[in-house]
Backbone as numpy.savetxt, mean C-alpha at the origin, in Angstrom:
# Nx Ny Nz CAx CAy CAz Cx Cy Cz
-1.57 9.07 -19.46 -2.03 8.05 -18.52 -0.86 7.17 -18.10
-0.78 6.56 -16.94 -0.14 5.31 -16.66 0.26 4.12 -17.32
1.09 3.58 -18.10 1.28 2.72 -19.23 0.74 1.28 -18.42
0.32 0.84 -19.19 -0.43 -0.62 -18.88 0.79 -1.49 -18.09
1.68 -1.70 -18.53 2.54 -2.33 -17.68 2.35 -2.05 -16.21
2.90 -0.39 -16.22 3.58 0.06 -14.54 1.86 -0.18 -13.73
1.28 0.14 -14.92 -0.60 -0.39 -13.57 -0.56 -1.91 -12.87
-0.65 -3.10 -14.36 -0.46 -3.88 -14.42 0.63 -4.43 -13.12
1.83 -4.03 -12.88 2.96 -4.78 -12.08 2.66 -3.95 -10.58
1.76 -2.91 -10.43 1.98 -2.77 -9.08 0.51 -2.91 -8.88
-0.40 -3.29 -9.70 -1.55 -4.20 -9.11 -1.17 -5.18 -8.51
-0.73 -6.09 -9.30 -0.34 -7.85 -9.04 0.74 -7.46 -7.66
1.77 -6.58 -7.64 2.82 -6.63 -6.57 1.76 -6.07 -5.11
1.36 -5.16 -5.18 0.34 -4.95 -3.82 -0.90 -5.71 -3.52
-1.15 -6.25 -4.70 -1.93 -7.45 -4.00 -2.07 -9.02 -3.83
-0.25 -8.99 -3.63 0.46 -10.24 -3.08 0.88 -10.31 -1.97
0.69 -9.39 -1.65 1.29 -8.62 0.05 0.56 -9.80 0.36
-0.79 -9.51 0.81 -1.49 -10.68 1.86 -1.01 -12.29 2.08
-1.07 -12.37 0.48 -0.88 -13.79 -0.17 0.75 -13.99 1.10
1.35 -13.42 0.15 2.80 -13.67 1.22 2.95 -13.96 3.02
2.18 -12.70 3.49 1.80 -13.01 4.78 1.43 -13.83 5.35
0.11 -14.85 4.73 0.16 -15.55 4.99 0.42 -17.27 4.78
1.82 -16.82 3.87 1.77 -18.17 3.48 3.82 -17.80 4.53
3.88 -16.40 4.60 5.35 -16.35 6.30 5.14 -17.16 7.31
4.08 -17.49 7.87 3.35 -17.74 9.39 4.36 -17.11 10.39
4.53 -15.48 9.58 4.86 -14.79 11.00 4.18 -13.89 11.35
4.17 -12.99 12.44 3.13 -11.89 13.02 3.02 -10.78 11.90
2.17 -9.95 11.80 2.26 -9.31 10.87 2.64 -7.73 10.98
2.92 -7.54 12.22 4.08 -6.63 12.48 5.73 -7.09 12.39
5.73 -8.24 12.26 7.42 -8.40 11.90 7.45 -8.67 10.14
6.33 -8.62 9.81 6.27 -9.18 8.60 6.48 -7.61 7.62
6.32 -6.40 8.38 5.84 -5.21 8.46 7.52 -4.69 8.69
8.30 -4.94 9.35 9.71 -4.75 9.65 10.51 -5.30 8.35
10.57 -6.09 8.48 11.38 -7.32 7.33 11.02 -6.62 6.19
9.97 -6.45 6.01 9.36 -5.94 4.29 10.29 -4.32 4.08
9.92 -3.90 4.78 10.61 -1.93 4.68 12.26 -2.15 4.56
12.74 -2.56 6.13 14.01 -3.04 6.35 14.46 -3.28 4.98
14.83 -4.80 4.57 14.94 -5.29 3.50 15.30 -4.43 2.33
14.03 -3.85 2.04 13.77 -2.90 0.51 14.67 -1.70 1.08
15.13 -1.04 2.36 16.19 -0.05 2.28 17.39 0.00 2.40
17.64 -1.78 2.45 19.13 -2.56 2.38 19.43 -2.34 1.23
18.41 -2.80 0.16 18.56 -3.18 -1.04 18.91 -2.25 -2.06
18.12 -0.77 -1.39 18.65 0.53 -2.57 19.75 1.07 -1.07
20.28 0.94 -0.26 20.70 1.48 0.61 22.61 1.83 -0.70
22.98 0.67 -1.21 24.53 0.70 -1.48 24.05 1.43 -2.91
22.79 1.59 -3.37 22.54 2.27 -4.38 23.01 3.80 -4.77
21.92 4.08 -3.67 21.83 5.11 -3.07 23.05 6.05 -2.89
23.91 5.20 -1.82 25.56 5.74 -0.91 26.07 5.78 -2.32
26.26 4.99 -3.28 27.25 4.96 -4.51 26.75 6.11 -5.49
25.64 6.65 -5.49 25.12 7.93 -5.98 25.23 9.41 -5.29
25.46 8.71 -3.95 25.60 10.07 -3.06 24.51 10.74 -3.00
23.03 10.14 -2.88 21.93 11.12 -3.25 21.50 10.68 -1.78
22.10 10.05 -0.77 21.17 9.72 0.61 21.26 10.66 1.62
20.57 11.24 2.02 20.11 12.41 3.20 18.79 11.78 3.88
19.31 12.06 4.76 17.42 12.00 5.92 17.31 13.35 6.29
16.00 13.85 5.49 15.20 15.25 5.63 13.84 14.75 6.60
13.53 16.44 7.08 12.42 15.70 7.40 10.67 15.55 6.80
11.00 15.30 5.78 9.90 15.27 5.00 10.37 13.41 4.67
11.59 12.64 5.21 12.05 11.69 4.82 10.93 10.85 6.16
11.38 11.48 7.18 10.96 11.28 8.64 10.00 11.18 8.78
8.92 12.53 8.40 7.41 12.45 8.18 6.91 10.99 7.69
7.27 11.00 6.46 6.89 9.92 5.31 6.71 8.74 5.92
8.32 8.54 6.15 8.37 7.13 7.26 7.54 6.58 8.49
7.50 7.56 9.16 6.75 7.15 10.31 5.10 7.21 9.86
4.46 8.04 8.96 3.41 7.67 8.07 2.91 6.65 7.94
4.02 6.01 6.72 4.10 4.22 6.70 4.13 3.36 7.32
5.54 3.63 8.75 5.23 2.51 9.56 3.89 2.28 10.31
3.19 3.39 10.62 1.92 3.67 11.10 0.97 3.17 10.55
0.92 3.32 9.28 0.08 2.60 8.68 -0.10 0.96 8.46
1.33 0.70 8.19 1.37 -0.72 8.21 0.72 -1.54 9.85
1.22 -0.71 10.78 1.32 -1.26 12.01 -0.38 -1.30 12.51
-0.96 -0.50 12.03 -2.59 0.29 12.33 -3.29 -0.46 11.69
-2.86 -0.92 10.52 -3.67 -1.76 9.67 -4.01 -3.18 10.14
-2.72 -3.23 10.47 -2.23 -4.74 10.99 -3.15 -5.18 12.42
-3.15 -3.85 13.31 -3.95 -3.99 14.45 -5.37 -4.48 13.63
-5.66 -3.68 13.26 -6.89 -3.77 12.47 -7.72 -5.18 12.30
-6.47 -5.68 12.10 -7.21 -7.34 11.54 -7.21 -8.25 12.21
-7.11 -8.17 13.42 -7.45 -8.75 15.04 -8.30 -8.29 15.16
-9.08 -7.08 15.20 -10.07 -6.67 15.41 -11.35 -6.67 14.66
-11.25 -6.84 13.27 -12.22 -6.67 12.62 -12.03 -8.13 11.29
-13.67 -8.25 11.14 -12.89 -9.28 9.67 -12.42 -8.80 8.81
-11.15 -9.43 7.92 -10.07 -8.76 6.68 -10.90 -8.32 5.89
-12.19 -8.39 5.58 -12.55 -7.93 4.31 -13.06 -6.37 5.11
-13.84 -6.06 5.58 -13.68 -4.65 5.96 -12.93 -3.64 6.36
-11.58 -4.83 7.36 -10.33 -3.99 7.36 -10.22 -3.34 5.56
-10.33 -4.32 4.63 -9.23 -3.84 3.90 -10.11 -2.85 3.16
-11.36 -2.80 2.90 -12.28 -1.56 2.32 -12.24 -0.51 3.09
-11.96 -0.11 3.92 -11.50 0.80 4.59 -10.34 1.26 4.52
-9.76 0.79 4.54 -7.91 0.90 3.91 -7.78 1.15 2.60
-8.19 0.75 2.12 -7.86 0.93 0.57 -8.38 2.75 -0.02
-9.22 3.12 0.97 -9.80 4.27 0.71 -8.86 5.19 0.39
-7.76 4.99 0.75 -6.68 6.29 1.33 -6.71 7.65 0.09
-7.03 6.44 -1.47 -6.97 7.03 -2.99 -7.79 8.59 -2.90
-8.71 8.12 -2.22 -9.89 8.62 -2.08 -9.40 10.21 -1.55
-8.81 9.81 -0.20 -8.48 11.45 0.50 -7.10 12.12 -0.31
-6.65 10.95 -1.15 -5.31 11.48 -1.91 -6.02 12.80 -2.92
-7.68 12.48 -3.13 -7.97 13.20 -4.36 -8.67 14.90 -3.16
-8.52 14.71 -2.16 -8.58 16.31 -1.47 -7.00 16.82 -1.19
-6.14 15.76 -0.97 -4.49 16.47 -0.97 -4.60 16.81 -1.89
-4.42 16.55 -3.00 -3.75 16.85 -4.50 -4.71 18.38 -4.42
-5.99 18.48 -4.20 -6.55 19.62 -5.02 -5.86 20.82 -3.02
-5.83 20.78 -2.38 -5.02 21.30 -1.52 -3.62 21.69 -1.69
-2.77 21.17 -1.54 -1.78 21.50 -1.83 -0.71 21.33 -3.63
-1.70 20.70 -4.45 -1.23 20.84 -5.97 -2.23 21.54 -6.59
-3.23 22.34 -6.23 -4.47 22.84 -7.01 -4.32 21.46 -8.05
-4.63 20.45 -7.52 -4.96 19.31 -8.90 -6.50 19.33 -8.80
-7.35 19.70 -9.40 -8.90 19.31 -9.60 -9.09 17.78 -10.13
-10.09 17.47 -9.77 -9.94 15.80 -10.39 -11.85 16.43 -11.37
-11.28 15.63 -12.68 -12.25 15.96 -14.13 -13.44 14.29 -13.26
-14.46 14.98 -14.39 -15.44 14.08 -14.16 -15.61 12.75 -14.64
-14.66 12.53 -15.36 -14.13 11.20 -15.58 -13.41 10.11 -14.36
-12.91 10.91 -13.85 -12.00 10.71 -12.20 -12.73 10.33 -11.48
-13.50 11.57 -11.11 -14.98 10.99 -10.01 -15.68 10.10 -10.12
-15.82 9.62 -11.30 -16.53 8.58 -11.86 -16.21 7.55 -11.79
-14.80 7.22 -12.41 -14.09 6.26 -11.91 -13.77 5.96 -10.43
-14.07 6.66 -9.74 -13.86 6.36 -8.10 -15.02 6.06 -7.48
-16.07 7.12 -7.93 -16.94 6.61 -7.10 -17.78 5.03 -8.00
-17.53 4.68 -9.17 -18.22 3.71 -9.55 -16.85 2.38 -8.72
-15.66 2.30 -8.40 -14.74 1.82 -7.93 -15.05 0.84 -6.73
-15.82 2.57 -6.17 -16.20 2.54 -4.36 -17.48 1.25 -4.10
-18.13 1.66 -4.94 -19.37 1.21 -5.05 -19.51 -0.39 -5.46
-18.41 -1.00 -6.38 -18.49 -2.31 -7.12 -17.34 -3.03 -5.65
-16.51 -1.78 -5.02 -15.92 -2.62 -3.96 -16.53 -3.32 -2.63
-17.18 -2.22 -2.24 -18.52 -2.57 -0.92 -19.24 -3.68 -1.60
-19.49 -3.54 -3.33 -20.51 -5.12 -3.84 -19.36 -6.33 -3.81
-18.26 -6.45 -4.02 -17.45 -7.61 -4.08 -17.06 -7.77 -2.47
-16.81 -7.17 -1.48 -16.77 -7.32 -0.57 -17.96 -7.75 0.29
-18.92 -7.40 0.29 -20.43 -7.82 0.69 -20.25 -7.38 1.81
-19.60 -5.79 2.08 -19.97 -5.19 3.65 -20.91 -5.36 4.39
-21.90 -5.89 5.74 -22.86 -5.13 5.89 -22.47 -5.36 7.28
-23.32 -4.54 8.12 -23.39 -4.76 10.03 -21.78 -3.87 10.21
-21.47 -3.11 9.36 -20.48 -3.01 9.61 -20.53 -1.29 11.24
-19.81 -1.79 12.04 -20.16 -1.31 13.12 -18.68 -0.32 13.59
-19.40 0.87 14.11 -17.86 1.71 14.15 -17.20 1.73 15.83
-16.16 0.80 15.64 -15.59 0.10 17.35 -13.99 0.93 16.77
-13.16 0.20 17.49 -11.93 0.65 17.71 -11.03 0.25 16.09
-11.33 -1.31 15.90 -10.85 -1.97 15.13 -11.36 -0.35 13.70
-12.34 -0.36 13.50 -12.64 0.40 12.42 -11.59 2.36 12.37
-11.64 2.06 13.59 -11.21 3.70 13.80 -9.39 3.53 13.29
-9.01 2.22 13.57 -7.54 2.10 13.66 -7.49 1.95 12.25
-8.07 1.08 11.47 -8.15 1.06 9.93 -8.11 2.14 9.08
-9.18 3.33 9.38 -9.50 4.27 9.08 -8.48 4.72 9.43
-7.62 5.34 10.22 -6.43 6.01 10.56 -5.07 5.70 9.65
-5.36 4.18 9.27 -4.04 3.56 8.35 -4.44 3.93 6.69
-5.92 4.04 6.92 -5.67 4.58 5.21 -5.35 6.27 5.17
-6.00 6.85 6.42 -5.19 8.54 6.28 -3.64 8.74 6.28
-3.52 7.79 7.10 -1.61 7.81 7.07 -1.14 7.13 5.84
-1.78 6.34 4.89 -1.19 5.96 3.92 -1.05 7.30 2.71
-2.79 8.26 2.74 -2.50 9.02 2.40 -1.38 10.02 2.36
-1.10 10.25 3.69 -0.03 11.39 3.73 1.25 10.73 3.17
1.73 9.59 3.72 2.50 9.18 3.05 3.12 9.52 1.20
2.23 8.84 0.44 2.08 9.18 -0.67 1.54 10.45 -1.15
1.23 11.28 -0.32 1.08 12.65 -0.44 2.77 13.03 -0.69
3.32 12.90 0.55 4.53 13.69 0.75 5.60 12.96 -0.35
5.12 11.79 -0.67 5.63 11.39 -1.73 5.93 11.90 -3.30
5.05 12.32 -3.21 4.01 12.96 -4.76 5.89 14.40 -4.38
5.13 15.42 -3.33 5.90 16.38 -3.32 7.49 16.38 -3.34
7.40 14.93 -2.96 9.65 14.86 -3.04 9.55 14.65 -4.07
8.87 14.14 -4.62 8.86 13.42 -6.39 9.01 15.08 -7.23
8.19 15.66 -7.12 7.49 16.47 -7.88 8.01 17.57 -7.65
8.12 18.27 -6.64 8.62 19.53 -6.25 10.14 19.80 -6.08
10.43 18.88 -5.08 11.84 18.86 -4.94 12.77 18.24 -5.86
12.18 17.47 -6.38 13.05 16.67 -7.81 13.39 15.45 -7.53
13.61 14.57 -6.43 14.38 13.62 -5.82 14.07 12.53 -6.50
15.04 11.72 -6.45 15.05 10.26 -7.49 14.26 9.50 -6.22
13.71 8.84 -7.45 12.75 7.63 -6.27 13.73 6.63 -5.35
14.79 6.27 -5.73 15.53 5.94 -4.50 16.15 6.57 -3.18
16.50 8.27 -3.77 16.78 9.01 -3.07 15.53 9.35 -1.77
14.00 9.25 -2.25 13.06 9.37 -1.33 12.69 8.26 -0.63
12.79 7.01 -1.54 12.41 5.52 -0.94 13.50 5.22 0.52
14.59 5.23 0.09 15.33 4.56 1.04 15.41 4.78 2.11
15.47 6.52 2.33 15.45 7.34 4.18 13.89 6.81 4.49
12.97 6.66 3.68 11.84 6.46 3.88 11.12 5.30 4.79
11.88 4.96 3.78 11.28 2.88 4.11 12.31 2.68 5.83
13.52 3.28 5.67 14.11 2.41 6.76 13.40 3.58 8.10
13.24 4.44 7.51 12.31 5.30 9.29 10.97 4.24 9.14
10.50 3.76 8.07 9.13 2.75 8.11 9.79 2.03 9.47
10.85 1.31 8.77 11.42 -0.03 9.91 11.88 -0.36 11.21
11.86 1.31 10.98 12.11 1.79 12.48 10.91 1.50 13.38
10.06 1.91 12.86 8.22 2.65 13.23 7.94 0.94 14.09
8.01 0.02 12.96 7.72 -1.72 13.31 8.70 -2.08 13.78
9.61 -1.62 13.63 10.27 -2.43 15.31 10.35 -2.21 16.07
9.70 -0.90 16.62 9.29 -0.56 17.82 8.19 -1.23 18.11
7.56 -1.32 16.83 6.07 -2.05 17.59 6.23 -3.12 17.64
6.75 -4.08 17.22 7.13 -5.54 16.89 7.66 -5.68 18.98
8.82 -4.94 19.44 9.67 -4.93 20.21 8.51 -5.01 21.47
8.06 -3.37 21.20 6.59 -3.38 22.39 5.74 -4.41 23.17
5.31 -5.14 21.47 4.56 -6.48 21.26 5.22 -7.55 22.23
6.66 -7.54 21.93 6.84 -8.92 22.39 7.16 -9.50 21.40
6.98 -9.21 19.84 7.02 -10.09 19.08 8.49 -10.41 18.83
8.80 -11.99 18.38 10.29 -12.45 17.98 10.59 -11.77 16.32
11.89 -11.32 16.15 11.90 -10.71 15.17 13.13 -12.00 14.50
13.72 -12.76 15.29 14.87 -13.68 14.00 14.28 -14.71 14.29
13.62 -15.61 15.00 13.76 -16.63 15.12 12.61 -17.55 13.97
12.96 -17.45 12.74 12.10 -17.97 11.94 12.83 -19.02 10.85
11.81 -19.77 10.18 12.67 -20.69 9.21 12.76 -20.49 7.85
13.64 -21.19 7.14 14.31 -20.55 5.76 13.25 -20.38 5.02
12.14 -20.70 4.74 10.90 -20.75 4.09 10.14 -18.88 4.40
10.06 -19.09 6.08 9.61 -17.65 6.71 10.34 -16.40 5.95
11.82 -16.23 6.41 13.01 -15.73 5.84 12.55 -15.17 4.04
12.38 -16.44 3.19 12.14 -16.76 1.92 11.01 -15.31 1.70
10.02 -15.51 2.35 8.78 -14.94 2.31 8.72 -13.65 2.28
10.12 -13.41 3.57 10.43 -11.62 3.97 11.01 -11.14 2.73
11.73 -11.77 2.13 12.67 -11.71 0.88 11.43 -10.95 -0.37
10.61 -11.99 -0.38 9.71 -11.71 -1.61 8.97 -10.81 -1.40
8.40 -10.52 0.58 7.71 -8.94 0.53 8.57 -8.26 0.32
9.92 -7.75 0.28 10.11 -6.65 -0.43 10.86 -6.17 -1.69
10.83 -7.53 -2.43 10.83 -7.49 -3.94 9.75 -6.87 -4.32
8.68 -7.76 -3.90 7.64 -7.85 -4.78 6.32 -6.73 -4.30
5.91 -6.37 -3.12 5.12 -5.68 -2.77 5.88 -4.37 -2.66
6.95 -4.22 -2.03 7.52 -3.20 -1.61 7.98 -2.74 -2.74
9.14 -3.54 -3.66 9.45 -2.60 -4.77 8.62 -2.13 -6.03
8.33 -3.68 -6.33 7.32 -3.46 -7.40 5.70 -2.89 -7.37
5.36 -2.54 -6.21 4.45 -2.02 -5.34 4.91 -0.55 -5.17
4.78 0.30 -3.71 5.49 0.92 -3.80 6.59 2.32 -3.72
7.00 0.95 -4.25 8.45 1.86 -5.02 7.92 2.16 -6.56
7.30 1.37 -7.00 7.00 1.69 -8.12 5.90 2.91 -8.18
4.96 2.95 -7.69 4.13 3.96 -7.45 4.86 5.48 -6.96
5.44 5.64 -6.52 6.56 6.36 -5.94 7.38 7.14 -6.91
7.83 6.33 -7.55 8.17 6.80 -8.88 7.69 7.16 -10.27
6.18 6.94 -10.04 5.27 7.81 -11.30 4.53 8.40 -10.44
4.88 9.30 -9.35 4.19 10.19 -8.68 5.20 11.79 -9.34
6.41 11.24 -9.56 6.62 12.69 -10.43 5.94 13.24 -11.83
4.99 12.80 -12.26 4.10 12.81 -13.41 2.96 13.40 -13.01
2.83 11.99 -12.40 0.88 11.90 -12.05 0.66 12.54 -10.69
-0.64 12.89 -10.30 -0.89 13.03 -9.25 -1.40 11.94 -8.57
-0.83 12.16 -6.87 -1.14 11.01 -5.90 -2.46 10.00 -5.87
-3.42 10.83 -5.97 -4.77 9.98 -5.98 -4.86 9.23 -7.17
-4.26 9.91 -8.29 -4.41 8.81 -9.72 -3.25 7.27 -9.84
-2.51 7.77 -9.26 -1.15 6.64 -9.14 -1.64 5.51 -7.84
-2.26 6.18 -6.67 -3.03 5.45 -5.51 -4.11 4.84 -6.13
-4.74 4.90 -7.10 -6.14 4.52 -7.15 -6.17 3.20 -7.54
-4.61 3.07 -8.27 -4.77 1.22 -8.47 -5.01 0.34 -6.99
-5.16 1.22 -5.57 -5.01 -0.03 -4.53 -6.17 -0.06 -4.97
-7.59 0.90 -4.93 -9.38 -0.06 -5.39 -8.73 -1.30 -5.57
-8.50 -1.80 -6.06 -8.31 -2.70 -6.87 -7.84 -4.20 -6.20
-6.96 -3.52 -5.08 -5.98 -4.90 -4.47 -7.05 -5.62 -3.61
-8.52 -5.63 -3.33 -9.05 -6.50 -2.37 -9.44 -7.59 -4.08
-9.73 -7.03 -4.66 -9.50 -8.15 -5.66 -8.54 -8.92 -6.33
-7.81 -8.18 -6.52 -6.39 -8.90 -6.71 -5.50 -9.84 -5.86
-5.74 -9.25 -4.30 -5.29 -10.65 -3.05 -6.49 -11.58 -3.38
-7.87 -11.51 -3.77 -8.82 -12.46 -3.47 -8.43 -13.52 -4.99
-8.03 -13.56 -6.37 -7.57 -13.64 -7.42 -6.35 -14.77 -6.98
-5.42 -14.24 -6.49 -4.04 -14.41 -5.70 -4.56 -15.72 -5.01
-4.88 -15.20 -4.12 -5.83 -16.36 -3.52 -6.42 -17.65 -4.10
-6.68 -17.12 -4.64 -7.89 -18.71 -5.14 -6.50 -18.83 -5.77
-5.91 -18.78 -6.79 -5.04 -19.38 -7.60 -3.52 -19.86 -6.99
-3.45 -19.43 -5.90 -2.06 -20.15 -5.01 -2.68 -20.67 -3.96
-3.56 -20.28 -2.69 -4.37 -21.06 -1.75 -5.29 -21.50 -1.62
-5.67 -21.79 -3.05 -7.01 -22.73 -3.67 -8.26 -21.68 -2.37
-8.29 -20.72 -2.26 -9.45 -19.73 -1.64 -10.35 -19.99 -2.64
-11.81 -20.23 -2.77 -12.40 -19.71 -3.28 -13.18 -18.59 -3.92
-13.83 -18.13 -4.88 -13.80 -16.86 -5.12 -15.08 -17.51 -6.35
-16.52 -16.35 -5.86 -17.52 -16.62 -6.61 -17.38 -16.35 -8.54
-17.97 -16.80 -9.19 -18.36 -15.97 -10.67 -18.50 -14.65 -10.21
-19.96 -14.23 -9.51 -19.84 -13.29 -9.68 -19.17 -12.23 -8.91
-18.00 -12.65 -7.81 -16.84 -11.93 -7.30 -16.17 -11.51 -8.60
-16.04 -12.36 -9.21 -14.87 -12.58 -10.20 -15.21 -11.06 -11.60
-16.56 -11.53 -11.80 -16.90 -10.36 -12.47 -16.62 -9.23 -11.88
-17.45 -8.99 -11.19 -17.41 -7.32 -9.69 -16.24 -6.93 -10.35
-14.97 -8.09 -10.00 -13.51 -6.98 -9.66 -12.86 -6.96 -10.89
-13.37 -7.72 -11.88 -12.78 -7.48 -13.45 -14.09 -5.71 -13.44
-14.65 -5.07 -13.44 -15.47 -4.53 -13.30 -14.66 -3.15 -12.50
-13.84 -3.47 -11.28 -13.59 -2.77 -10.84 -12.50 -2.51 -11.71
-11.22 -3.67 -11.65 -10.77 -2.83 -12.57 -10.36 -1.95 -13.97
-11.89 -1.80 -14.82 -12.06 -1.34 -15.28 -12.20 0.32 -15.00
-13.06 0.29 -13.51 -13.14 1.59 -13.30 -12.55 2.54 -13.00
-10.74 1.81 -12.61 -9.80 2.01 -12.70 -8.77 2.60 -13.63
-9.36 1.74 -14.68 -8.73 2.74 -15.85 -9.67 4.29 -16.45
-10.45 4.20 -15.76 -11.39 5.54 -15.91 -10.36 6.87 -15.15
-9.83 5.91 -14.25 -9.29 7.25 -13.28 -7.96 7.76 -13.97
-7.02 6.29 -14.51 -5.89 6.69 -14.61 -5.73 7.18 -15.84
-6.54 7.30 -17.09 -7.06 7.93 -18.18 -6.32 9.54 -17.90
C-alpha cells in the first residue's frame, strides 16, 4: 500500500490548490501558468545536471493533457457552482480504474470497488449535489477529469514501463503544461506579470506545494502502484480544500460535512490497501 505519509502530504498538497487561488486574487488561468512554469524551473537545473532531460512525445501528450485540464476545469467554474465543478473533476480516479485494466491488465479486487464506489457516494453526500443539469459548464468539467486521466495514465507508463525518474517525466511535462496556459491565459487577454509580491508569494507556494508535493509526488509512486490507486486520494480533495478552508478562511463547514469526509477518507484507504 501507499505509506501514510506520501497519502497524507499529497492529500493536504492538492487540496490547497484552491485555498491558494484564492487567497492569489489572480485569474485562474495565470494561476494555472505560474504553478506548472515554476515547478519546471525548479527541477529544470536538476534535471540538465543529470542529463536525463528529453522532450518525447509521450512528454508532449502528457503536457498538453494537463494544461487542458487545468484550463477546462478552470472554465468550468464560471460556469457552474465549485462544488459540482469539482465532483465531477475529481472523478478522473474513477476512469484511471478502466486505463489501468486496458492497457496494464490491472483488475481492480473488490476491496477497490468498494472503496470507490462507497468514496463516490459519501462525495455527492458532502457535496449536496442536486438540479445538477448537463450545459456546457458540465461537459467542460467532465472533459478535465478525462484529460486528467490520461495524463496520469501516461504517467503511470513513463514511470513504469519506460523506467524514467520522476523528474525526468515531470519537467518536459509540466513546462508543455505551461505552454498549454499561456496560450490560454494570452487568448484570454489575461495579464500574466503584473501582480503584487503577496500574488507572486502565492504562485511560489502553488508549485511547492500543490504541484510538487501534489503531483509530483503522485507521479512518482505511479512506478509501484497503479494510476487509479495513487489518483484515488483526489476523492478526497473536495474535503480537504473545504477543511483548508474553514481553518485559514474561517469558511464554514457543517459537523456533519466534517464527518462525511473523515468517512470519505477512510474509504480511501480501502482503495489504497
Amino acid at each position: 500500500m501507499l505509506d501514510v505519509p506520501g497519502f497524507l502530504t499529497i492529500w493536504v498538497s492538492i487540496s490547497s490548490a484552491s485555498v491558494i487561488v484564492v487567497l492569489s486574487n489572480a485569474p485562474a488561468e495565470v494561476c494555472a501558468f505560474w504553478r506548472t512554469f515554476l515547478t519546471s524551473m525548479i527541477f529544470a537545473p536538476i534535471t540538465l545536471a543529470r542529463r536525463k532531460i528529453a522532450f518525447k512525445l509521450h512528454h508532449a501528450l502528457s503536457g498538453v493533457f494537463l494544461g487542458l485540464h487545468f484550463v477546462f476545469w478552470m472554465q468550468s467554474l464560471f460556469l457552474l457552482p465549485v462544488y459540482q465543478s469539482t465532483l465531477i473533476v475529481v472523478t478522473y480516479p474513477v476512469f484511471n480504474v478502466l486505463l489501468d485494466y486496458l492497457f496494464f491488465d490491472e483488475k481492480p479486487g473488490l476491496r477497490k470497488m468498494l472503496g470507490f464506489s462507497t468514496a463516490l457516494i459519501l462525495l455527492w453526500l458532502f457535496l449536496q449535489v442536486n438540479n445538477l443539469m448537463f450545459n456546457y459548464g458540465v461537459l467542460l468539467a467532465f472533459a478535465a477529469a478525462l484529460f486528467a486521466a490520461g495524463y496520469f495514465e501516461i504517467g503511470r507508463y513513463a514511470r513504469s514501463r519506460l523506467g524514467e525518474s520522476t523528474l525526468s517525466y515531470a519537467t518536459p511535462t509540466y513546462l508543455t503544461a505551461s505552454a498549454v496556459a499561456l496560450t490560454y491565459s494570452i487568448l484570454n487577454g489575461s495579464d500574466i506579470f503584473s501582480y503584487t509580491l503577496e500574488t507572486y508569494t502565492a504562485f511560489i507556494l502553488m508549485a511547492i506545494i500543490p504541484m510538487i508535493g501534489g503531483h509530483t509526488l503522485m507521479n512518482y509512486y505511479m512506478k509501484k502502484y497503479p494510476a487509479s490507486t495513487v489518483t484515488s486520494i483526489a476523492l478526497g480533495e473536495p474535503f480537504g480544500a473545504g477543511l483548508l478552508g474553514m481553518l485559514l478562511l474561517s469558511q464554514p463547514l457543517a459537523p456533519l460535512s466534517l464527518f462525511i469526509g473523515f468517512l470519505i477518507i477512510s474509504s480511501i484507504f480501502l482503495i489504497i490497501y
